[in-house]
N, C-alpha and C positions, 0 to 999 in steps of 0.2 A: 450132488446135483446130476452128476454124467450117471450115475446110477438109477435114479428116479427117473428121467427121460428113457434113459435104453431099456427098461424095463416098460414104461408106460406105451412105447412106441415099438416093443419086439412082437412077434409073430404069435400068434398059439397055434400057427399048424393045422387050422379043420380038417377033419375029417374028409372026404368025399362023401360018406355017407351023410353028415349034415348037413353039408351044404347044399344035397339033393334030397334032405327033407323040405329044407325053406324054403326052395324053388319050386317046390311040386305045386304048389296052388294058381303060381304066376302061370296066365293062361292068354296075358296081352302078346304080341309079336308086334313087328315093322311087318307094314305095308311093303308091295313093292315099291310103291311110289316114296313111301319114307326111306327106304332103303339106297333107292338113286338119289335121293335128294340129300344124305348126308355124303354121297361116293361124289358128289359133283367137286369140281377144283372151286379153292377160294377165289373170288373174283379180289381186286383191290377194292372195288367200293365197301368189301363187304369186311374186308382188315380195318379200311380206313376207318368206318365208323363204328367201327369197335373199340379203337383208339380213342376216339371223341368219346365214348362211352363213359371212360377210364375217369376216377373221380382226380381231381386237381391238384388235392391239398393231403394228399398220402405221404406218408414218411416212405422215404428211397429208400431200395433197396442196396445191393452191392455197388452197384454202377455207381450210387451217390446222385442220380436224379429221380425225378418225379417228375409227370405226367403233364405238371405246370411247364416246366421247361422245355418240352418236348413240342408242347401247343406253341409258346410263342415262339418257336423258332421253328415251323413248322415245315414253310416254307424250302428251309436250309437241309432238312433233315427226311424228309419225305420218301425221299428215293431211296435212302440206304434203309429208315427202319420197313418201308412194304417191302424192300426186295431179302431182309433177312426174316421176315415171317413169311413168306409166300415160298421162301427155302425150305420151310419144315413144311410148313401145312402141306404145299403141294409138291415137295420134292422130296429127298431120301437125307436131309440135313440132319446132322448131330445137332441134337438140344443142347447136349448134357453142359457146354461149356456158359449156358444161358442159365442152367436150374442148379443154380449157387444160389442159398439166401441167407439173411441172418437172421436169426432166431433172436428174439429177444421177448423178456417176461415183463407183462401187464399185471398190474395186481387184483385180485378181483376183490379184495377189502380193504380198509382204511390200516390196518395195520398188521400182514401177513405174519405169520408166525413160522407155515410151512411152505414144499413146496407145492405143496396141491393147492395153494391158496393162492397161486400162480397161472397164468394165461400163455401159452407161448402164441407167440406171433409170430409169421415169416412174413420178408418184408424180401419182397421177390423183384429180378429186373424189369424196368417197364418191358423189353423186349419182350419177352415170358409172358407179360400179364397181356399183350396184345392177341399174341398166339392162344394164351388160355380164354380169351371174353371172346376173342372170333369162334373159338369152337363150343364153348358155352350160348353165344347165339343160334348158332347150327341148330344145337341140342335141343335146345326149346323148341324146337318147330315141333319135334315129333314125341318130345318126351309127355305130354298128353295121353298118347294111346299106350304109352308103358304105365303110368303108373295109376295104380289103384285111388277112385274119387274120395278114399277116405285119406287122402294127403292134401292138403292145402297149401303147403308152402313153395314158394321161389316160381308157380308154374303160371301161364298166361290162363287169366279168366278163371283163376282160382284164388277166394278172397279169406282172411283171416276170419272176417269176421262172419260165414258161412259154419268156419267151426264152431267161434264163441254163440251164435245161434241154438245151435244144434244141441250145443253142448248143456245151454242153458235150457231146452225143452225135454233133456234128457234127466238131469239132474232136477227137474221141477217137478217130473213125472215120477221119481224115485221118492219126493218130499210126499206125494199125495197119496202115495201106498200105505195107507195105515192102517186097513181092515181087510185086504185082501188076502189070502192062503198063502202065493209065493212071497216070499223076499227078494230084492233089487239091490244092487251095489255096483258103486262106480272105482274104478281102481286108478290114478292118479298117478303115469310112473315118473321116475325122473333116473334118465339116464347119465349116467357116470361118462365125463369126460368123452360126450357123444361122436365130435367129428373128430377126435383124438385117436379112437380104437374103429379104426377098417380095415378088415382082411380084405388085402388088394386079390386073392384068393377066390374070394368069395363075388366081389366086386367082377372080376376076370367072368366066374362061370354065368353072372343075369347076365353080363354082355353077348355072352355067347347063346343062353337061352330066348334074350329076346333078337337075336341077327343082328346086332347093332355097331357097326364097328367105333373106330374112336375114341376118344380117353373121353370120358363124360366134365373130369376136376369138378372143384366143393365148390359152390354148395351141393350141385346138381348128383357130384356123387354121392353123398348122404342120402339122397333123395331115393334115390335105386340098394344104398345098402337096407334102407329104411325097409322096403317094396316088399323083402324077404319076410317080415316081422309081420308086416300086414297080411303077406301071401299065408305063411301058417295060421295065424287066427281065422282066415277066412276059408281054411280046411276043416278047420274045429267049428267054424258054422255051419258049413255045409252038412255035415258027418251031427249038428244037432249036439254034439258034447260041451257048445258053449253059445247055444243062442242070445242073438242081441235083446236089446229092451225096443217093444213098441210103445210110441205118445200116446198114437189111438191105433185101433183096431184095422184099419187099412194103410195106417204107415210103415213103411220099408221099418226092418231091425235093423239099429245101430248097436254093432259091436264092441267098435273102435274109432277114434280120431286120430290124426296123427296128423302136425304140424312142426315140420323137419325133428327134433331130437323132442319133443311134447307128447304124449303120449294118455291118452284117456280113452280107458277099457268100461265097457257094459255089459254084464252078464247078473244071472239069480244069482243071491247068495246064500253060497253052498259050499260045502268042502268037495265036492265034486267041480266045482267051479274052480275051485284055488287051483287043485291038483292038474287040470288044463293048462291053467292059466302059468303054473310053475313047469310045466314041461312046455309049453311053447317058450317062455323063455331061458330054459338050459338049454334048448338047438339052437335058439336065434344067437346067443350066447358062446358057444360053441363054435358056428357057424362063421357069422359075423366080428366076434369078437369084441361087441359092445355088451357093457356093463350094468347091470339096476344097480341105483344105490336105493335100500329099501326103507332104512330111516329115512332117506327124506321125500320120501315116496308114501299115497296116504288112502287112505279108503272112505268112503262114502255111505253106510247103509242104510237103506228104506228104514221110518218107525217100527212097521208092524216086523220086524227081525227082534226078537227077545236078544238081551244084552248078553244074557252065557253066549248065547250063537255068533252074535258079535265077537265077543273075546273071544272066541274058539279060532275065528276066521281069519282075525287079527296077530293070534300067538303062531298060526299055521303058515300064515304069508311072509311075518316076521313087518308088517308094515301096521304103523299107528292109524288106530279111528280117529275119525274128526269128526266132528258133530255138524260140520259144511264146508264146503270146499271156499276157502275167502276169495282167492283169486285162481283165474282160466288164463291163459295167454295174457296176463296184466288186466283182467278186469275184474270183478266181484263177479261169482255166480249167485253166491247165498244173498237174498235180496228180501230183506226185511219189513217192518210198515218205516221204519225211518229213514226212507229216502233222502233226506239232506242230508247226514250225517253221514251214509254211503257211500258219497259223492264228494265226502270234504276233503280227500286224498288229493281231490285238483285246486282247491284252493290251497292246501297249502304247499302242490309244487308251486303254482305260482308266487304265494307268497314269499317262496323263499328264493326264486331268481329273482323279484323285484325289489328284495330287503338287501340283497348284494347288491344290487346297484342305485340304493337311496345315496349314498357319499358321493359317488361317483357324477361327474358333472357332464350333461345330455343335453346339445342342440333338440328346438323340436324334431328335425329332420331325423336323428339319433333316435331320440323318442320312439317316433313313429317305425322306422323299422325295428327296433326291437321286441316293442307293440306285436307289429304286423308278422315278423317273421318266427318270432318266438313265442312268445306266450299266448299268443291266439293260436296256437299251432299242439298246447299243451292238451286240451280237452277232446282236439278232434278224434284220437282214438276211441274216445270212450262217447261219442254225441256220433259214430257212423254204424251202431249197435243197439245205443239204451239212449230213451229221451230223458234228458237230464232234466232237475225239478230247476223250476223255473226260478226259486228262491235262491239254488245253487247260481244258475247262468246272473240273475242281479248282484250276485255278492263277488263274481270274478270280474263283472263290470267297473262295479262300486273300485274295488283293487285297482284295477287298471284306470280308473280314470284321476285315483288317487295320485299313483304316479305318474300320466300325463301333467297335470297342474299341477303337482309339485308340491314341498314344503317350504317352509320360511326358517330364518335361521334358530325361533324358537321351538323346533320341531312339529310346527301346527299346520293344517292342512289349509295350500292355497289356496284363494278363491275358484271356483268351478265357474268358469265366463260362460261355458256354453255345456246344456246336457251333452251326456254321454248320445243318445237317441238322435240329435243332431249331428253331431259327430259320424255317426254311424251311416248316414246318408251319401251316398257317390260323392266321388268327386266334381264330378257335371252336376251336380245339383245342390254344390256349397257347406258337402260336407270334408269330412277326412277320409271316409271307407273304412273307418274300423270295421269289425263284424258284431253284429248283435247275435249273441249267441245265441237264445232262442229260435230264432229263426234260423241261423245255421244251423242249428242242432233237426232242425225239421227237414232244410234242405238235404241234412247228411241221411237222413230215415228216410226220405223219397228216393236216395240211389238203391236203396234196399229194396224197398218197395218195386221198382223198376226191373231188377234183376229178378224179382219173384215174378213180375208180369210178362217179361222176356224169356227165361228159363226157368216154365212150369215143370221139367222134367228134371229137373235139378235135384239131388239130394234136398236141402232147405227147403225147397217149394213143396215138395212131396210131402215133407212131413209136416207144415203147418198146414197145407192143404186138408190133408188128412187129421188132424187136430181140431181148427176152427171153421172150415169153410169145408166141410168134407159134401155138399149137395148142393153148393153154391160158387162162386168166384170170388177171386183176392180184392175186387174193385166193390162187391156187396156185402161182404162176409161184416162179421160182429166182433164183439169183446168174446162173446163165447162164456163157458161155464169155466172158475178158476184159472184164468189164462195166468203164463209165467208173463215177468215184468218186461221180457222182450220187447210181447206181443203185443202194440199198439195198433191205433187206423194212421197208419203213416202218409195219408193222403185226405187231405179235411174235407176235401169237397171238387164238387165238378161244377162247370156253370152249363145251367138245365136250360136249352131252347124247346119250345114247346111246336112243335110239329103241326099244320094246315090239317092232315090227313095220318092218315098209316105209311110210317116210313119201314121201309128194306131195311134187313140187316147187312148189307153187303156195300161196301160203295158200288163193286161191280155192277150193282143194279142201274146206276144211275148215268153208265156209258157205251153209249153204242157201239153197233158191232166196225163202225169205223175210227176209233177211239175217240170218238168225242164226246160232251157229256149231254146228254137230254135233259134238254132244256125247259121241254114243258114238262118231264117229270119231275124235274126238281123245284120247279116254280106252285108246281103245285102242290109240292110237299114241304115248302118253305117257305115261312116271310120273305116277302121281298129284299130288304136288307140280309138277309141272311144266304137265300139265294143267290145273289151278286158277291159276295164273299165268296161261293163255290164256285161258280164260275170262272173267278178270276185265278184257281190255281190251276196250273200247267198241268198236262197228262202225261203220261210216256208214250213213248211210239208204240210201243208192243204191249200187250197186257201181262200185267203183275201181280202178284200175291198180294190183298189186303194184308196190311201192317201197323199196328198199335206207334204212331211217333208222337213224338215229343215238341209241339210246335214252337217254341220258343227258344228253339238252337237249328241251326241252319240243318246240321246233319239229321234232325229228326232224333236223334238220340238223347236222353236227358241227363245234363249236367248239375254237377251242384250249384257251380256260378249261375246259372238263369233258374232252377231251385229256388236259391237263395233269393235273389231278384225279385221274383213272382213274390215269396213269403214276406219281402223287408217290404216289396209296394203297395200288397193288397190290405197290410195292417198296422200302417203308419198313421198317425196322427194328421190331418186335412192341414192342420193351423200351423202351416210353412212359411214363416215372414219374406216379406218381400227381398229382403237382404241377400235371403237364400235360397228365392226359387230361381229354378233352371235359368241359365243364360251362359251366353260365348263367354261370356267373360272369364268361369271358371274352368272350362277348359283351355282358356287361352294361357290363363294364368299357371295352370300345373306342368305347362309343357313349353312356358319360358327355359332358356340356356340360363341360368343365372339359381345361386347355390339355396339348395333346400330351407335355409334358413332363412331368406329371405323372400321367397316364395310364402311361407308359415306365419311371417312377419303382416305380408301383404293379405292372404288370408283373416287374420285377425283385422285388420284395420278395416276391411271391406264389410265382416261382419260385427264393426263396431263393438269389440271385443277386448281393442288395448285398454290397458290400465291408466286411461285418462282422468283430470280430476270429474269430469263431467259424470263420465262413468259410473267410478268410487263413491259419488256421492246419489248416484243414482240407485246402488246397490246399497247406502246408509253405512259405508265404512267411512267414509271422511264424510265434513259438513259441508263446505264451501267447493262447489265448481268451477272458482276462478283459476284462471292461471297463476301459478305463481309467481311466471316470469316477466309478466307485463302488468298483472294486476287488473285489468281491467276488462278483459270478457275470457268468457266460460272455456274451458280449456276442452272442446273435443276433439275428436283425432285429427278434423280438416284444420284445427287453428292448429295442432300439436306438429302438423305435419308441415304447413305452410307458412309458419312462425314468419322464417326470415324468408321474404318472397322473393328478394334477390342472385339465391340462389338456383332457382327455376329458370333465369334466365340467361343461364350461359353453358345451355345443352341444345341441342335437335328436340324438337318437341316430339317428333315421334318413337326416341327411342325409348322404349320402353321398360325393358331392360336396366337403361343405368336409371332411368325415373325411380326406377325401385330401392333400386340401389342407392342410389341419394336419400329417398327417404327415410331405409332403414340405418343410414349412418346420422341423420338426423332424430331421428328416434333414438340409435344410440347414444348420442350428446346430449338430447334432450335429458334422459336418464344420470350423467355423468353431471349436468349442472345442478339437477335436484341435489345429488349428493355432495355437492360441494365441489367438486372436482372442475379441473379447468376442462374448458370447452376447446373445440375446433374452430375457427373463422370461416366464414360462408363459404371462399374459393378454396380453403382448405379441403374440405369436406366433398366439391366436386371432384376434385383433384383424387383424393382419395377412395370417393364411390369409384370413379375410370380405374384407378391401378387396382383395385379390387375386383374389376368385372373383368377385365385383362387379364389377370393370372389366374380365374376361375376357368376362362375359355381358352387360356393355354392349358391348362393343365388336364383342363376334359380332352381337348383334342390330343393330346400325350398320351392319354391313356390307354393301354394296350387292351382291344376288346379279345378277351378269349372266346374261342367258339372254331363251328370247320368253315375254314378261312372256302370263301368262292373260288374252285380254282376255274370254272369254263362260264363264259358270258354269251346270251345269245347273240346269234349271227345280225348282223345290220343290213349284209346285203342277200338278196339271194343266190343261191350255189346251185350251177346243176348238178344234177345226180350223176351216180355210175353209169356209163358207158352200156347201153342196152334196157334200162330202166327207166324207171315213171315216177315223176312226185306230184304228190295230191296236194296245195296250198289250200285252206278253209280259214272262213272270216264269218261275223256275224256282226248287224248292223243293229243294235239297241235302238229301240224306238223310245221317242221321247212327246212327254204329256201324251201316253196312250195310243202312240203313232203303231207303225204295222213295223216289223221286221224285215229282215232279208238276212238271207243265206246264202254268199257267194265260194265259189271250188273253183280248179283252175287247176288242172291237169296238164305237165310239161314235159318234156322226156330230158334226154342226155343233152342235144344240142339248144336249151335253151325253148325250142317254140312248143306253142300250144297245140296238144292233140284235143282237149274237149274240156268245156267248160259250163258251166251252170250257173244260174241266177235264181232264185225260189223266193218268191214272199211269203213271209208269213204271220198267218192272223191269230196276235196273243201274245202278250208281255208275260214278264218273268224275270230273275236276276240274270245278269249280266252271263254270268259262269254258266248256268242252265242253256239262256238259249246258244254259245259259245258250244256246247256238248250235244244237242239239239243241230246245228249246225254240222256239225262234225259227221255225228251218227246218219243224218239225211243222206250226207256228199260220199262217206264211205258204200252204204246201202246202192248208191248210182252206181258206182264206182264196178259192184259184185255185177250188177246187172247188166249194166252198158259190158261186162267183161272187160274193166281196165283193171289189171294188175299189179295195182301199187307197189313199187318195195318202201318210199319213201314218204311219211304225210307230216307237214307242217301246220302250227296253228301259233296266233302269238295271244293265246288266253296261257299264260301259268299256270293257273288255279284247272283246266282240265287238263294239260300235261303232265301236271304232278298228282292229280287224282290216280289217273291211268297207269302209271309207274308204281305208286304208291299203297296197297291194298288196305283200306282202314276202311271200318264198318259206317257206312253211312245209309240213313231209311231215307234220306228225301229225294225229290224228284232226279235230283243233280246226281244222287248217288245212284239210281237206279238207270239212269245213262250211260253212267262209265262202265255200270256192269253191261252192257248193251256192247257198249263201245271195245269193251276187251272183247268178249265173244266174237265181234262184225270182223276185228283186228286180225283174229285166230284164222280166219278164213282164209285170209293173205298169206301167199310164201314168206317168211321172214320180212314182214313188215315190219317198220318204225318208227315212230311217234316221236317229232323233234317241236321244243319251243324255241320261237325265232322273233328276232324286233320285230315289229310293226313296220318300219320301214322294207325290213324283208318282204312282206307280205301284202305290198303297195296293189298287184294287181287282183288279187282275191277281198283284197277293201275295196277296191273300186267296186269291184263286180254288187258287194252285200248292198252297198247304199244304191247302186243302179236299181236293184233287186226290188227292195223296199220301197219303191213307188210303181212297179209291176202290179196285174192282177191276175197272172198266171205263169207258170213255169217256162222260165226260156232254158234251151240249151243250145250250145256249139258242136259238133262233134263232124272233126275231119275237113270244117272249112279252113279256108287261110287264115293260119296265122295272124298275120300281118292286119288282117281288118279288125278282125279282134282287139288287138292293141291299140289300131288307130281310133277303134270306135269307142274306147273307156279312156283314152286320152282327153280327160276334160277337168 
């Protein structure tokens, strides 16, 4: 075994000369700005949440903890693990007594025979893995401009299934070569024990060729040994000795894919094409010291290639034809007319996690998340790529609803009380929230679609562009002539308002040169009702790029959750019983304290779904609706549930809570007397719903939440500032039933009093956060002008404090503020943006509601103090 490792893990020594072949193509560098920005020292917030990063449930390392232990006791331990990583990162500390790990072997088969059928694993100290994911964060910011766009994996805003796209209009375009002159072939490799063999060597010199200091660690360094494999092939493009394949005639050549150690080659096939293809990987080889394994490595060739030239190319590679590639990254590419049958790989994973746990006995609560967390979680790879046939998504249904209701102890399938389709309906509107897959599956092909509509310049975009929509756009475009099984209209429809006149292509058209909107242009080019919708959304202060958003997510960006949304609402069924349309009741009911079982319990009853006799006999399993226990009227849920009425009375009628709880222990006695079993007595039965509600809400409040514990809470009072400094206070006054605004500032120095303050109304609702940022943006712009000098600005909105700290892509009005608001910020010597109570912030609330009944701009600047405060004293 010490053999097989120290052989698998020893050196081969490159060359210099090869390893300055495979970096000759690499032409990326660091910025200087990427370059300071990895030399910067780690902050603590930035170890801390790197920690937090760290997954929970990893087997320890040496140390003998894990990452679990570390979170709940976090408190205790905080100071020693940031001040021993902030030792190495930012100081001159020995690691080495930290980077001890155990090795140990994972099998990668059901019953290994060697040791290659072996996995080593190192199982490293949390310490180490703190220090290694804080500089693996770093890394990511700039590791973008390093590496070549034909890598997809581990990097931000690069998606797997970009490759299986590409890959699938590559391979579809080699199936349709059947009478043309050249030949086409796709090369499939599969590398040997990939993140196993790095020459740290080799590793050393890209770090050096791209300026980049830092240890990169795996995956990220796989990523950069990978970059060397790509960099020669895209020599051998250039230099024309192995040009890529085009879809169509103005598509970019794809030569290569490459998703971390996955590898898929495109070139003519040709024995001039091998002998490329075999000398780039003896340097990468060489170089790198990463391995082909060539049996299980496979080839692809166009029809119109005669089978001698096949076999010729085949005996020359040393790698077997296949007649189609079955699967890419885990998915089919070869896509035949029998799409069901395609697709039956997902029914029968499902079938087989749901057949392990038919013995096994499941609360609904159980149910439901194994449902939700698992098996609906099984297709979503293959439904964020290809639309699944719709025969497929009813029979994963069919499955899963099997196992919600259950079997009987003769193995026959329980009664189904309520469709799947109901089911599938929010929980605000009386269903469970299952997913209907078809519709998910649609919602998953709209993020796709979104990313083509957002990034036209995109490798994928370029090429379907150039494919089906090559004179047109991704929102007009068609099926096209022989499209591969990708290529659908992943977007059904638009809803068409029809236009008064000739409208602008631009919004800009329609807002003056004082940002506001023209009102008789748009009135005139819009219904009425449709016009007053324009209207009522908020502008920006400054003019902005028109932008394609997404209206039904606050950030303008489109999600699969409002996706999905939009597709389950727009093609659901009208005929919603009254049982289960929308009301308080079922949000009240899901976000009771009281345990998931009984929640599901109440559920059912509500939508008259227990297995009452009324029920049974209403469905024609049994004859008679009477009760059994009294004999003498119809047993439905209200007599099943309120049998003994004695017991309803000796509780608090409003608590809700043990009402439940009473019932469903009534319910479960009810169940135990059918069967013969002895019952509870009425005051038992209370007795027992309390100690049941008792040790469910002890035991929640026990429970330790993991997560990054709050360590700083805003300020309640306000603080003056440093000694020679200014803080800006900003408040916004929300008008209500379509009232006006106000925007109140309040400028104060070191001792406490007011140098200048502001009141503004203003006319035009919007969300709360918007005009909060609106607010903000106004008082800082004063601030430049009047020439006050901020170092210090408070506000008590969260939601734009944490926008402004926090960079995340948002297109709506709110996000195009904070980009306002960071820039107005930069203006300032080292300003800073704190969120503070509300109570903090008593005199800049007075000011906004003063404000809001104004009909023009007041200011203060340089009178007393003192009047100031006596005059908002009210």
């Amino acid at each position: 075994m010490e053999s097989h490792f120290n052989q698998l893990f020893s050196s081969m020594n490159p060359s210099e000369e090869d390893v300055n072949k495979a970096l000759q193509g690499i032409t990326n560098s660091l910025s200087e700005l990427d370059k300071s920005l990895l030399a910067e020292e780690f902050s603590l917030d930035e170890i801390e949440k790197a920690f937090f990063q760290l997954p929970s449930d990893k087997a320890p390392g040496p140390d003998g903890f894990n990452s679990n232990f570390y979170k709940t006791n976090w408190t205790s331990v905080r100071n020693d693990v940031l001040k021993a990583a902030t030792s190495f990162l930012n100081g001159n500390r020995d690691i080495t007594p930290l980077n001890i790990t155990l090795i140990t072997l994972i099998p990668k088969v059901k019953r290994p025979t060697s040791l290659s059928e072996f996995r080593p694993i190192s199982l490293c100290n949390i310490i180490y893995k703190v220090i290694s994911k804080t500089i693996a964060n770093r890394l990511k910011l700039v590791l973008n401009n390093l590496i070549s766009p034909n890598q997809s994996a581990f990097l931000p805003d690069r998606l797997i299934s970009d490759n299986i796209i590409i890959a699938q209009e590559a391979a579809h375009s080699i199936k349709l070569k059947t009478r043309v002159k050249k030949g086409w072939m796709a090369v499939k490799l599969d590398m040997a024990k990939a993140f196993d063999r790095v020459e740290w060597s080799f590793i050393d010199a890209i770090l050096q060729n791209s300026n980049s200091p830092g240890d990169p660690l795996s995956p990220y360094l796989f990523l950069l040994c990978a970059e060397g494999f790509s960099s020669l092939l895209r020599q051998k493009e250039r230099n024309k000795t192995l040009p890529g394949i085009k879809v169509a005639r103005r598509a970019p050549a794809i030569s290569h894919l490459l998703f971390a150690d996955d590898s898929f080659l495109f070139c003519q096939a040709s024995i001039n094409s091998c002998n490329v293809i075999k000398e780039v990987l003896d340097v990468y080889e060489r170089a790198t010291g990463q391995k082909v394994n060539f049996q299980k490595s496979s080839l692809y060739i166009s029809p119109n290639v005669e089978l001698r030239d096949q076999t010729l190319i085949s005996d020359f590679m040393g790698i077997p034809v296949r007649p189609s590639f079955e699967k890419y990254l885990g998915l089919p590419q070869h896509i035949g007319r029998t799409k069901k049958q395609l697709f039956h790989y997902l029914h029968d994973k499902v079938w087989g996690h749901l057949h392990n746990w038919r013995d096994k006995v499941f609360s609904k609560g159980g149910k439901e998340t194994l449902l939700k967390s698992v098996i609906q979680a099984i297709p979503t790879y293959s439904m964020a790529c290809f639309r699944i046939p719709v025969a497929t998504c009813r029979s994963l249904e069919s499955t899963m609803a099997n196992f919600w209701w259950g079997i009987n102890d003769n193995n026959r399938l329980k009664t189904h009380w309520q469709s799947w389709k109901k089911l599938c309906r929010p929980k605000k509107d009386g269903g469970l929230g299952f997913r209907s897959l078809v519709h998910f599956n649609q919602a998953m092909l709209a993020k796709q679609a979104w990313r083509i509509l957002k990034q036209p310049n995109s490798t994928v975009s370029r090429i379907l562009s150039a494919r089906y929509y090559p004179q047109s756009s991704f929102l007009s475009s068609s099926t096209g002539h022989s499209p591969s099984f990708v290529w659908h209209h992943w977007i059904p429809g638009f809803r068409q308002i029809t236009p008064l006149s000739l409208v602008p292509d631009r919004v800009a058209s329609f807002i003056t040169s004082s940002l506001s909107w023209d009102t008789d242009k748009i009135q005139s080019c819009y219904p009425p009702h449709v016009a007053q919708i324009i209207l009522s959304i908020p502008l920006p202060l400054t003019p902005s790029q028109d932008d394609l958003i997404w209206e039904l997510s606050s950030s303008g960006i489109y999600t699969v959750r409002s996706g999905y949304h939009l597709s389950f609402s727009t093609t659901g069924p009208p005929d919603i019983p009254s049982s289960s349309s929308p009301s308080p009741w079922w949000k009240i009911l899901w976000h009771l304290s009281i345990p998931t079982k009984v929640k599901h319990f109440a559920f059912r009853a509500t939508n008259q779904t227990l297995p009452t006799a009324q029920n049974l006999a209403l469905r024609k399993i049994i004859k008679s609706p009477c009760c059994s226990r009294c004999g003498n009227h119809e047993e439905s849920v209200s007599h099943a549930l309120f049998y003994s009425h004695e017991i309803y009375t000796s509780f608090p009628k409003k608590d809700v809570d043990l009402f439940l709880c009473i019932a469903w222990f009534i319910w479960f006695n009810r169940n135990k007397a059918l069967k013969g079993q002895p019952s509870d007595q009425a005051h038992v039965i209370v007795s027992l719903a309390q100690s049941f509600l008792a040790d469910y809400n002890s035991s929640s409040s026990a429970t330790i939440l993991l997560g990054r514990p709050s360590l700083a809470t805003a300020p309640t009072t306000w603080v003056p500032p440093a000694h020679g400094t200014l803080k800006l206070n900003v408040d916004a006054a929300v008008p209500k039933n379509g009232g006006r605004a106000g925007f109140g500032g309040v400028i104060r120095n070191s001792e406490g009093l007011v140098v200048a303050a502001l009141a503004q109304p203003y006319f035009g609702g919007s969300s709360v956060a918007t005009l909060e940022a609106k607010a903000l943006l106004s008082l800082l712009r004063w601030c430049i002008d009047e020439h006050f000098m901020v170092q210090v600005v408070e506000s008590d909105c969260k939601a734009v404090t944490d926008a402004i700290r926090h960079h995340k892509e948002d297109l709506s009005v709110f996000g195009d503020l904070i980009l306002q608001i960071r820039e107005t910020l930069s203006l300032f010597l080292a300003a800073r943006i704190f969120h503070i109570n509300r109570n903090a912030n008593s005199l800049a609330d007075k000011l906004e509601h003063w404000a809001s009944g104004l009909d023009e701009v007041a200011i203060w600047i340089g009178d007393d103090p003192c009047n100031l405060v006596d005059f908002l004293s009210f």
